[in-house]
C-alpha positions as CSV (number, residue, x, y, z in Angstrom):
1,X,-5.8,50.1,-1.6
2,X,-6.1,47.0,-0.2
3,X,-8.5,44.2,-1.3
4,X,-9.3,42.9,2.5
5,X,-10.0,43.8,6.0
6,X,-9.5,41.3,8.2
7,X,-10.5,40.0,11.9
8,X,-8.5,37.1,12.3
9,X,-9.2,34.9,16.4
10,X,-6.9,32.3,17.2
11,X,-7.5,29.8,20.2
12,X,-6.8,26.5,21.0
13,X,-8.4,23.2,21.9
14,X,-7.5,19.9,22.8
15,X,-8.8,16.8,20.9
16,X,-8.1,13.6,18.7
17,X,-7.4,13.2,15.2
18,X,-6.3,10.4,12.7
19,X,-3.7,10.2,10.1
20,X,-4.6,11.4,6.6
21,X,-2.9,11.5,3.4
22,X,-1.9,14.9,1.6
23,X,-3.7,16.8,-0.6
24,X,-1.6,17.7,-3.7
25,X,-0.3,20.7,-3.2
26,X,1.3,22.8,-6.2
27,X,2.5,26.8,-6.5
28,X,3.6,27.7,-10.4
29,X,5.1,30.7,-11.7
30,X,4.6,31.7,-14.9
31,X,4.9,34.7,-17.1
32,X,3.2,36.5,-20.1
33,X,6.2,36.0,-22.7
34,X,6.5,32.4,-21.7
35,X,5.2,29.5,-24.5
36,X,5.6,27.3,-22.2
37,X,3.4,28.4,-19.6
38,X,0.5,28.9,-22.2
39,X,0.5,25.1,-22.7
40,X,1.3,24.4,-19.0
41,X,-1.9,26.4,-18.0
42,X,-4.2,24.8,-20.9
43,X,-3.0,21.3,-19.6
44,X,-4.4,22.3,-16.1
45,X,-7.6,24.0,-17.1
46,X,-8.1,20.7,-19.2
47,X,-7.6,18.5,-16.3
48,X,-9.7,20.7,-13.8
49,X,-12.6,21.3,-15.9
50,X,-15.3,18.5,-15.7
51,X,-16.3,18.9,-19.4
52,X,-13.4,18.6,-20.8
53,X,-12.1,14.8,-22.6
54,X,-9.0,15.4,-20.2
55,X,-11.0,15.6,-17.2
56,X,-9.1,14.1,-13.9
57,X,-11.8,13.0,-12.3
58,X,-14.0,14.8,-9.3
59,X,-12.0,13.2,-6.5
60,X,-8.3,14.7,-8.1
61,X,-10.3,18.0,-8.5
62,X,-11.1,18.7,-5.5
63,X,-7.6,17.3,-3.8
64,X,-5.7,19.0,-6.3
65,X,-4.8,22.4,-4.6
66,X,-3.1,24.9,-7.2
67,X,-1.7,28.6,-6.5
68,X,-0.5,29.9,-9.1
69,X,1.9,33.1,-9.3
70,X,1.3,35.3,-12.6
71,X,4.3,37.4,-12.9
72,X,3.3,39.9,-15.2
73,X,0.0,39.9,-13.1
74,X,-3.4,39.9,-15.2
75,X,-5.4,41.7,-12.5
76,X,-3.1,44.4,-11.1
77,X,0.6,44.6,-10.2
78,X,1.5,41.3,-8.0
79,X,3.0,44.0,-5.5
80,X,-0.2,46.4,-5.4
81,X,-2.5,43.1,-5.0
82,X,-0.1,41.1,-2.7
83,X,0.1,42.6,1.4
84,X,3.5,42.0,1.1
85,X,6.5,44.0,2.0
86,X,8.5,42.1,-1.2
87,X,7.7,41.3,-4.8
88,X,5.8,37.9,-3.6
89,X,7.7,35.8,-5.9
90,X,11.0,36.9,-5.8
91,X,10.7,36.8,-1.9
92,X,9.1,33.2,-2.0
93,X,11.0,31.6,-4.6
94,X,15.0,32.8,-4.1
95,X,17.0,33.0,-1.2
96,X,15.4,35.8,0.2
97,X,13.4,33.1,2.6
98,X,16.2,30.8,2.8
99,X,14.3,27.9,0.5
100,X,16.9,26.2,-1.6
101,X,15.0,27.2,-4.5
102,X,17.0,29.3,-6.9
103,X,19.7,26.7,-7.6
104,X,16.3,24.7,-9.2
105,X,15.0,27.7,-11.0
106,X,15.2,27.0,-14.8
107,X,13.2,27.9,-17.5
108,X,9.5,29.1,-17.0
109,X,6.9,28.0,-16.5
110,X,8.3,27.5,-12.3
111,X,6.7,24.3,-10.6
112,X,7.2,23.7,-6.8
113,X,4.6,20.5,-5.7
114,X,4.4,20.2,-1.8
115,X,7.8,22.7,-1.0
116,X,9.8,20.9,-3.4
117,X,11.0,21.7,-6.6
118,X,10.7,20.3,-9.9
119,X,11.8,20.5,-13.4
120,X,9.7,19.2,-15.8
121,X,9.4,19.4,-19.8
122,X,6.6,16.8,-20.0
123,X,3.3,18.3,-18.8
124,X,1.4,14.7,-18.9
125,X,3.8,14.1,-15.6
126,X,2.5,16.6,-13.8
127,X,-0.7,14.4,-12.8
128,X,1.9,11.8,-11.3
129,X,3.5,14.1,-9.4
130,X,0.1,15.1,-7.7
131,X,-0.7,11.7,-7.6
132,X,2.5,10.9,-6.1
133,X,1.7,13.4,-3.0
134,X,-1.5,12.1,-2.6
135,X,0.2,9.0,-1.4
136,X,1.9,10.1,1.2
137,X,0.5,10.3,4.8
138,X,0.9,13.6,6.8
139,X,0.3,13.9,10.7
140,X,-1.8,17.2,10.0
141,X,-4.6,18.2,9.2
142,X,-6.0,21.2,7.8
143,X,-9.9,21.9,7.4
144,X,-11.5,25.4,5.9
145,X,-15.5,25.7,6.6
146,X,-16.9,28.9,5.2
147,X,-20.3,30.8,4.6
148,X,-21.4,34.0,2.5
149,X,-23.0,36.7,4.4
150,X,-23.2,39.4,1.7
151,X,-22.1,40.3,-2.2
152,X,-19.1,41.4,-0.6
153,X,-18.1,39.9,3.0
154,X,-17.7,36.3,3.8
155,X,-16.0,34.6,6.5
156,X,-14.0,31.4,6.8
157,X,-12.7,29.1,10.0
158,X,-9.5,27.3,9.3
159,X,-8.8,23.8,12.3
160,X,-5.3,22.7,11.9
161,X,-4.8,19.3,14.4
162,X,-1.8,17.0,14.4
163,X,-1.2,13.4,15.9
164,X,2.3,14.2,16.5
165,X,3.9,16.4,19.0
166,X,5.7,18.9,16.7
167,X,6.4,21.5,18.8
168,X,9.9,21.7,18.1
169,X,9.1,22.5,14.2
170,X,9.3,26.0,12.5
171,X,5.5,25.6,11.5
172,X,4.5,28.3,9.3
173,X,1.0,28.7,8.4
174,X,-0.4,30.7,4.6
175,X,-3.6,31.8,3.8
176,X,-3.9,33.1,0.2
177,X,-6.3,34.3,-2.1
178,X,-6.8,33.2,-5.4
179,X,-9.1,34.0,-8.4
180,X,-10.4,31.6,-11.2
181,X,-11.3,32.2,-14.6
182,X,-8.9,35.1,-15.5
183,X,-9.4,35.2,-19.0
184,X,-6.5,37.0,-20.9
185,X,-6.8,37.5,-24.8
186,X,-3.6,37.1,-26.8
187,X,-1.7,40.6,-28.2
188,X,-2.4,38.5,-31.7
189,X,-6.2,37.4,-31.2
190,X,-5.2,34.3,-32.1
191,X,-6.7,32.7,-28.7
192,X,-8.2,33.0,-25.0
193,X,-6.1,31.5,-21.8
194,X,-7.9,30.6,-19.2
195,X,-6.1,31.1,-16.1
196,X,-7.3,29.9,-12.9
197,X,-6.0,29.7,-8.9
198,X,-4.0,33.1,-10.2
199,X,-2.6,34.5,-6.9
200,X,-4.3,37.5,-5.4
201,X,-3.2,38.3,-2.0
202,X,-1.8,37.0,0.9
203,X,-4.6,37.2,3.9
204,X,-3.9,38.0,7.8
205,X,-1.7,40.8,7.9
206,X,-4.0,43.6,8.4
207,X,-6.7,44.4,10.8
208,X,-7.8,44.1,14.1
209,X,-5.5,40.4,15.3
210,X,-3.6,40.1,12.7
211,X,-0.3,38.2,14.0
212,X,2.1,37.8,11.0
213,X,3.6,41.4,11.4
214,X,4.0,44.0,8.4
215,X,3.5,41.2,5.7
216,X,2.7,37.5,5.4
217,X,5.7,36.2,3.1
218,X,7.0,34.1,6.0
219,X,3.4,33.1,7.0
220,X,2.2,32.9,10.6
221,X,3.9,31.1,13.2
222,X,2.1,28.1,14.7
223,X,3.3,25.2,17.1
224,X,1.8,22.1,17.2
225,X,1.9,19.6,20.2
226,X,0.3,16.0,20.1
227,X,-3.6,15.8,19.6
228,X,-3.3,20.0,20.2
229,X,-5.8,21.7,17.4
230,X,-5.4,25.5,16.3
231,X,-8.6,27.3,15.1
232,X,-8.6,30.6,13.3
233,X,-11.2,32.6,11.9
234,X,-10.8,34.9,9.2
235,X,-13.3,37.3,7.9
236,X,-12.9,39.9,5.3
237,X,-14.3,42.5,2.5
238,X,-13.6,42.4,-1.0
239,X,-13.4,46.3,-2.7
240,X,-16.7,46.5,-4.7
241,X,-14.7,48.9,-7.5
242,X,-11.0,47.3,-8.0
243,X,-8.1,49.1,-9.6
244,X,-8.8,48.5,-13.5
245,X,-5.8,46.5,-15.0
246,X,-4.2,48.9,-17.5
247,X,-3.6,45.7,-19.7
248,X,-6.3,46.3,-23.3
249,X,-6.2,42.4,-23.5
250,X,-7.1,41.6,-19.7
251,X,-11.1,40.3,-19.9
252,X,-12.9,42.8,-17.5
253,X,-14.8,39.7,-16.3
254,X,-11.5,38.2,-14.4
255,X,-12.9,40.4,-11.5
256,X,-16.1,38.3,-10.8
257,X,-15.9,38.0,-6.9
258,X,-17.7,34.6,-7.5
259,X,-14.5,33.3,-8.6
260,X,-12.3,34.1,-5.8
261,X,-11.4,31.0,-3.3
262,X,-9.1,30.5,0.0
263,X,-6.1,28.7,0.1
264,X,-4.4,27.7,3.5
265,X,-1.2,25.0,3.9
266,X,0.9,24.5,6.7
267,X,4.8,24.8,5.6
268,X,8.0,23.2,8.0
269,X,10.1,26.0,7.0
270,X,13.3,24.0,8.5
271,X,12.5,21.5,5.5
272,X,9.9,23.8,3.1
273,X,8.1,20.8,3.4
274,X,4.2,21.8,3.1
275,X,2.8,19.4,5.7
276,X,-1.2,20.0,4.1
277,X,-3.0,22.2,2.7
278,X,-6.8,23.0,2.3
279,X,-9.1,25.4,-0.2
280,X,-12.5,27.0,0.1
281,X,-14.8,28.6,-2.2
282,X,-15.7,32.0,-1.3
283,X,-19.1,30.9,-1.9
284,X,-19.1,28.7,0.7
285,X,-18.7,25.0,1.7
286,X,-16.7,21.9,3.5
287,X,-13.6,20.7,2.4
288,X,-13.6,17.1,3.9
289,X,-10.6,14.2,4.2
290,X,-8.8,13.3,1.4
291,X,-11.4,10.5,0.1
292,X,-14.7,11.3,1.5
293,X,-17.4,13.2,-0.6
294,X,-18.7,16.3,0.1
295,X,-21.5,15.3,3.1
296,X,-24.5,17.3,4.0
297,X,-25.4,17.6,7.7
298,X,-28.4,15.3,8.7
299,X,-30.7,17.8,10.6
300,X,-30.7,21.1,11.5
301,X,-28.8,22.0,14.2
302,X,-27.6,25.6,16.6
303,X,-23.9,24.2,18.0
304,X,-22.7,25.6,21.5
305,X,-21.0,28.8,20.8
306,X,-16.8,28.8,21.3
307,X,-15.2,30.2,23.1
308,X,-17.2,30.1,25.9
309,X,-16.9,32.2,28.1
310,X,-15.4,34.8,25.7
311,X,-14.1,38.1,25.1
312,X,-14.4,40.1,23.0
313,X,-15.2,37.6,19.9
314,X,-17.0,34.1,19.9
315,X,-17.8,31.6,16.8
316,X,-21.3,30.1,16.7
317,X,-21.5,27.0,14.2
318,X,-24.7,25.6,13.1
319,X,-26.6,23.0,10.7
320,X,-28.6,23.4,7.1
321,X,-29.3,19.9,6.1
322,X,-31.4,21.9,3.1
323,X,-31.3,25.3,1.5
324,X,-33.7,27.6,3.8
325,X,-34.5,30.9,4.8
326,X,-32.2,31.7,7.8
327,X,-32.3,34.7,10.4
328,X,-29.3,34.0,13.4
329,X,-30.3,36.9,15.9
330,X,-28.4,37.6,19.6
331,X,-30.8,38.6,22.6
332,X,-30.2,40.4,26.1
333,X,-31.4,38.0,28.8
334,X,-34.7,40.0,28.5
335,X,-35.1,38.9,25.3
336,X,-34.6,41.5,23.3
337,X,-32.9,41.6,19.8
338,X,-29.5,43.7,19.9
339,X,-27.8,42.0,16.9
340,X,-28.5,40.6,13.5
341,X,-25.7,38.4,12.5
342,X,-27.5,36.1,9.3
343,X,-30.8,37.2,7.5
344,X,-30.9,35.7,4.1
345,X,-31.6,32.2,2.4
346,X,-28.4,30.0,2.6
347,X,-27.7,26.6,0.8
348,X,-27.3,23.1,2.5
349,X,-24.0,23.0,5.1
350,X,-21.6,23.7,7.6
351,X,-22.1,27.2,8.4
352,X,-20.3,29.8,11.2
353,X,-21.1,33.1,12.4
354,X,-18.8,35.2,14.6
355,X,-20.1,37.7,16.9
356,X,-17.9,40.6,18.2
357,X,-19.7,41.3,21.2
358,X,-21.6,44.9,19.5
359,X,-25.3,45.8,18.9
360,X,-26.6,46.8,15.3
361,X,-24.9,50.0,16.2
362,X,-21.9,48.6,16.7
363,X,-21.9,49.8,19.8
364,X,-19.6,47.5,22.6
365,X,-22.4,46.0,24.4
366,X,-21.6,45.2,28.5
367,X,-20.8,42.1,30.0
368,X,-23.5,38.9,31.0
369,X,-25.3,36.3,29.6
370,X,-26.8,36.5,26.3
371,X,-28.9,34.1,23.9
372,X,-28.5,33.6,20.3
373,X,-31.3,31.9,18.3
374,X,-31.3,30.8,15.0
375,X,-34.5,30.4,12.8
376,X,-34.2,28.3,9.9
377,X,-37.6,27.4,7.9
378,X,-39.8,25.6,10.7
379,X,-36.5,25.3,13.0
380,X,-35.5,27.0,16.1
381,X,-33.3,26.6,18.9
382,X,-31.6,29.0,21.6
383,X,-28.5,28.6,23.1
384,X,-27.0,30.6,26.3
385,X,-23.2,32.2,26.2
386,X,-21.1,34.4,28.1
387,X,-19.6,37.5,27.5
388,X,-16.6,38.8,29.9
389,X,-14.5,42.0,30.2
């Protein structure tokens, strides 16, 4: 059964952007017979975790962007979770994608830090490599903003812009799931591992859209021109009752869908160069540039819905400057309520809807003008779109 149903809307607008530096970007394979990759994955939750003596800091946190590929999978078989045609790490990792990988591949645990490959027996280096990335300036960038609508669907918008015309790349764009806080118990008892950004699925080849074919190992192609921006929205269901993991010594609590986050990164598969890469919380927020902080808006706010015109799906964007109770309705030009899209209290941030032009019913409604209003504590405001067919 698959974990997600997804719409996915691509369109594309033309604007400005300015050069930023990458965001560390690492994938690392591991197994469950591997010693190595118990004190590889210690090392990491150390570093991540802001309580710990070993602690990186917030700003390498948050720009440290991990997936990591569990062979011997601790939620379900890597092939059951992954929409892919292929075992997802054979296919990614050897020369089934062409990536001059396997000549590389050594002992586990596998490490792979923005497309490139390296071999590394001392773990205290793999801060420098990260660091080392971080240095380096990139002509794209790559931005996920998300909300929560429910226990069990949420939504995310992914902008890719570049300041160079690179139209003549092989651009490939991945969106991955991931899951924190797997927490596996030893077949001795001795200990817990805590295993986070553990791979769970590739995202955008299934549903209503979806543009990367019969599975997503080779991502989704994108071209890129000068100043040219790429938007895509993504929106999908997590299964409320997930296949149990046959393992005894897999902690139930792995499957918390608070823990499960987005990963997107933009790969030149010419080079296997990853140009960026960006990751979201599935509970929501902003991933901003590469040394801002996390910034709240400064008002409330209803944005112009976009597309617009549109058919048959438009994004609407608004404002919380503070947590608040918010109801996002659309209206007939009479003024009448035909769909619900938000109706729930919502934290501080950058928040999207996406309407898919049906009533409550989800019945297709017909073509004109139509409102959308947004009430949000003692704020209102109404906006005017159009739907074609």
């Amino acid at each position: 059964m698959k974990y997600f149903k997804i719409v996915l809307l691509t369109f594309f607008l033309v604007g400005s952007v300015h050069a930023e530096k990458k965001r560390a970007f690492l994938e690392m394979v591991s197994t469950e017979n591997c010693p190595y990759c118990v004190t590889a994955t210690g090392f990491l939750h150390d570093w991540n975790n802001p309580g710990s003596p070993s602690y990186l800091g917030h700003d390498m946190a948050r720009n440290w962007i991990i997936v990591h590929f569990h062979r011997e999978d601790h939620l379900n078989g890597l092939m059951e979770n992954s929409n892919s045609q292929s075992d997802p790490v054979e296919y990614r990792f050897t020369s089934e994608n062409g990536f001059p990988y396997s000549e590389s591949l050594g002992w586990y645990p596998w490490f792979v830090f923005g497309g490139e490959m390296q071999v590394l027996s001392v773990w205290e280096d793999l801060p420098s490599y990260a660091e080392n990335l971080r240095e380096e300036e990139t002509p794209v960038s790559l931005s996920l903003e998300g909300t929560l609508f429910s226990e069990y669907d949420a939504l995310v918008k992914l902008t890719i812009t570049s300041e160079e015309d690179l139209s003549s790349k092989d651009l490939r764009l991945f969106v991955a799931a991931t899951i924190d806080s797997v927490v596996h118990v030893n077949e001795d008892d001795a200990n817990q591992d805590y295993h986070h950004d553990v791979f769970l699925s590739w995202v955008g080849n299934a549903g209503q859209g979806a543009d990367c074919g019969d599975g997503c190992e080779d991502g989704q192609s994108i071209s890129l021109g000068k100043d040219e921006t790429v938007v895509k929205t993504y929106s999908w269901t997590l299964d409320e009752n997930p296949p149990v993991n046959p393992d005894p010594y897999v902690n139930p609590i792995s499957w918390d869908k608070k823990n499960i986050k987005i990963v997107a990164f933009v790969q030149d598969f010419g080079t296997s160069e990853v140009l960026q890469a960006a990751t979201i919380a599935r509970t929501g927020g902003v991933q901003t540039g590469i040394n801002d902080e996390l910034l709240l808006p400064d008002g409330f706010a209803l944005k112009q819905n976009y597309p617009n015109p549109f058919n048959p799906i438009t994004t609407i964007s608004y404002d919380l400057p503070e947590q608040a109770q918010v109801t996002l309705g659309i209206y007939d030009i009479l003024g009448k309520q035909i769909k619900t899209l938000v109706n729930q209290s919502q934290d501080a941030g950058k928040k999207i809807a996406v309407w898919d032009g049906t009533d409550d019913l989800e019945r297709q409604v017909s073509a004109g003008v139509y409102l959308y209003q947004i009430q949000a504590g003692e704020f209102t405001q109404t906006r005017k779109m159009l739907l074609l067919k």
